[in-house]
C-alpha positions, -999 to +999 in steps of 0.1 A: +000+000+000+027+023+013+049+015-018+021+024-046+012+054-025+052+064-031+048+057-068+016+074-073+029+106-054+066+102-072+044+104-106+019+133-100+048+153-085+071+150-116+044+160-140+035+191-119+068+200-115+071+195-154+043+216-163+048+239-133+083+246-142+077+252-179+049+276-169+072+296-150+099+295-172+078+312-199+060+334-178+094+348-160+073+353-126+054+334-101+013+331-107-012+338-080-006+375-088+026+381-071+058+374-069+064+361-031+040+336-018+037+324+015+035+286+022+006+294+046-013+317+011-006+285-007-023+260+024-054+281+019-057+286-018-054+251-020-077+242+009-105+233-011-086+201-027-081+187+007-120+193+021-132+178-013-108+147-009-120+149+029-157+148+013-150+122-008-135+096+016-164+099+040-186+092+012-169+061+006-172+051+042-206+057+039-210+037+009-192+005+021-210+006+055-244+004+035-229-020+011-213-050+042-244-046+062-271-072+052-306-061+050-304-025+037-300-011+005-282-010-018-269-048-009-293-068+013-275-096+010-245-079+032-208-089+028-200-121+048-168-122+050-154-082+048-118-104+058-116-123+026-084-112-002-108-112-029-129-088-015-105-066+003-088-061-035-119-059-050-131-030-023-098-013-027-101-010-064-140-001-067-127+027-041-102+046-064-128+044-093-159+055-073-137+084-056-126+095-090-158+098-102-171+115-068-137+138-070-151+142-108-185+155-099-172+177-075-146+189-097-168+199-122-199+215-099-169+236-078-139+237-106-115+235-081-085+224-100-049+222-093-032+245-116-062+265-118-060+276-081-024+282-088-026+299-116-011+281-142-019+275-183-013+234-184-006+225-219-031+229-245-053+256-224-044+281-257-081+294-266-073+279-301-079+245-286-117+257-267-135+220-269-166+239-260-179+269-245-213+262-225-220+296-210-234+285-178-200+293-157-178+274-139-155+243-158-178+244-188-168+283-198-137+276-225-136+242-215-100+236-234-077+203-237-058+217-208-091+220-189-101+185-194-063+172-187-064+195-151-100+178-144-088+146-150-052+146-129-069+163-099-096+137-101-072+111-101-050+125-073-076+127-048-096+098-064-065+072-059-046+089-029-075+101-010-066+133+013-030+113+020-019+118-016-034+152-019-018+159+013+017+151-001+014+169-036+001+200-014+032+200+004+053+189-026+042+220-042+046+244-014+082+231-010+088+232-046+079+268-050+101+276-022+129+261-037+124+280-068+119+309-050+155+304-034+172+298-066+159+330-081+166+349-048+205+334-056+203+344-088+190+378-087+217+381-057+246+369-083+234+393-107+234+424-082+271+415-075+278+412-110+265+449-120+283+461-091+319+448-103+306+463-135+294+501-125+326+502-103+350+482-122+344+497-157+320+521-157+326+543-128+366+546-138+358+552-176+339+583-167+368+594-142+394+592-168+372+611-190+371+635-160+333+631-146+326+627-113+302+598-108+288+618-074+285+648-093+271+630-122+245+611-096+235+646-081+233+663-117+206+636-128+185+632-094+186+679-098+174+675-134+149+646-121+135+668-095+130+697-119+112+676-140+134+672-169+144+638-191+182+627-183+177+614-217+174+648-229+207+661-214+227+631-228+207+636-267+221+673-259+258+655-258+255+637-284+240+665-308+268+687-296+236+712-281+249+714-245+248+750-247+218+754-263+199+731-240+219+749-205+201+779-221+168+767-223+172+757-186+182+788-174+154+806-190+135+793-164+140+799-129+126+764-115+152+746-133+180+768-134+191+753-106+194+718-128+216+739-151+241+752-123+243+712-116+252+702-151+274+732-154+295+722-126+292+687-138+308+695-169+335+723-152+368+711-165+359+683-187+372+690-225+349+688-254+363+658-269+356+641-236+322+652-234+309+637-266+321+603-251+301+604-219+265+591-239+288+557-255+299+552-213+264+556-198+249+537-227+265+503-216+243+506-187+211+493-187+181+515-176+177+491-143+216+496-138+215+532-141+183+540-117+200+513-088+238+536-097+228+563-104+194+575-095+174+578-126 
């Protein structure tokens, strides 16, 4: 019993972590609307899989009580001997069916699927492959391949595990997510480090030699932020060789002359021909490296 249970869970954890993995790989972010997600938002978001399987192994009690003792329906005859291999096989099997199809039914009356309360697209959910579109809400709205496949696994799960199984792919889910959430909390980690040995390794020492002060740049750009004009626009001047003509423009008004004084300074000292290289230096930036550097 213990080793099928094993198998079972070993195979409906490898194809959710399949589809789950390629879902986020393609997506770039985790579903359920945000990024970070609790194990205890998961618990509850997936709560309804475990009162259904609850719902549907009392059933089953109810149905085999009924079905051993003799003289009520739907067996009057009773079970003689509940003991026997034969029927304790038999029993076990007729159990995984009937729970499926009770797991089914409910399935389909609640739609309370697996990757549907998670949030992911299985396979073949691509409104090109719509089966059917009843119009009376619930699984039967843009009922699509992938609708049918979801339907079918979560049936099976709690149909052939009972709340055991669905216990363990709960879990297996929760702890897989939290792995993946580590890895990419390493990764964007590694990256961080990475821009930093970049900004100060390269960067930062190519605009010194070209005799630009990356504090006074940083200040310069957060002044012209605050007075409500593009950095974008100072560098285009730069590169169009309209520094002048754009410092004037500035000055003409008095709530952003103080954003010219800041590029003036800035520029104090720097000869032309290194000026006109400052937009190739900032350009290997990204625009996530430059706002985290330098401001804006």
């Amino acid at each position: 019993m213990h080793k099928r249970m094993f198998r079972i869970s070993m195979v409906v954890l490898a194809l959710l972590a399949l589809t789950t993995t390629a879902a986020w790989a393609a997506g770039g972010k985790a579903p359920l609307g945000q990024e970070e997600v609790t194990a205890d938002t998961l618990w509850i978001t997936l709560a309804p899989l475990i009162a259904i399987a609850t719902a549907v192994e009392r059933m089953l009690e109810v149905i085999w009580d009924r079905w051993e003792k003799a003289g009520i329906w739907p067996n009057p005859a009773g079970v003689p001997d509940r003991s026997a291999s034969d029927y304790i096989l038999n029993k076990k099997m007729y159990s995984h069916w009937i729970g499926m199809l009770i797991a089914a039914i409910a399935i389909g009356l609640t739609n309370v699927r697996f990757f549907r309360l998670l949030g992911f697209d299985l396979l073949f959910s691509s409104p090109n492959l719509v089966l059917f579109d009843a119009g009376i809400g619930g699984i039967f709205d843009d009922f699509t391949v992938g609708t049918l496949i979801d339907w079918i696994l979560t049936a099976g799960v709690i149909g052939w595990g009972g709340t055991e199984l669905t216990h363990n792919v709960i879990e297996g889910l929760v702890k897989g997510r939290g792995l993946w959430k580590e890895m990419r909390e390493v990764e964007s980690g590694r990256k961080s480090i990475l821009d930093a040995k970049f900004f100060n390794g390269y960067v930062a020492p190519e605009l010194e030699k070209r005799g630009v002060s990356v504090v006074m740049l940083r200040e310069a750009f957060q002044t012209l932020s605050a007075a409500g004009v593009p950095v974008d626009q100072f560098i285009g001047s730069i590169t169009t060789g309209q520094v002048t003509e754009f410092l004037d423009q500035l000055e003409a008004q008095p709530e952003k002359a103080q954003a010219a004084q800041a590029i003036r300074n800035l520029l104090e000292g720097v000869p032309p021909e290194q000026t006109v290289e400052i937009p190739n230096v900032l350009n290997l930036l990204t625009p996530e490296q430059r706002q985290r550097f330098l401001g804006t």
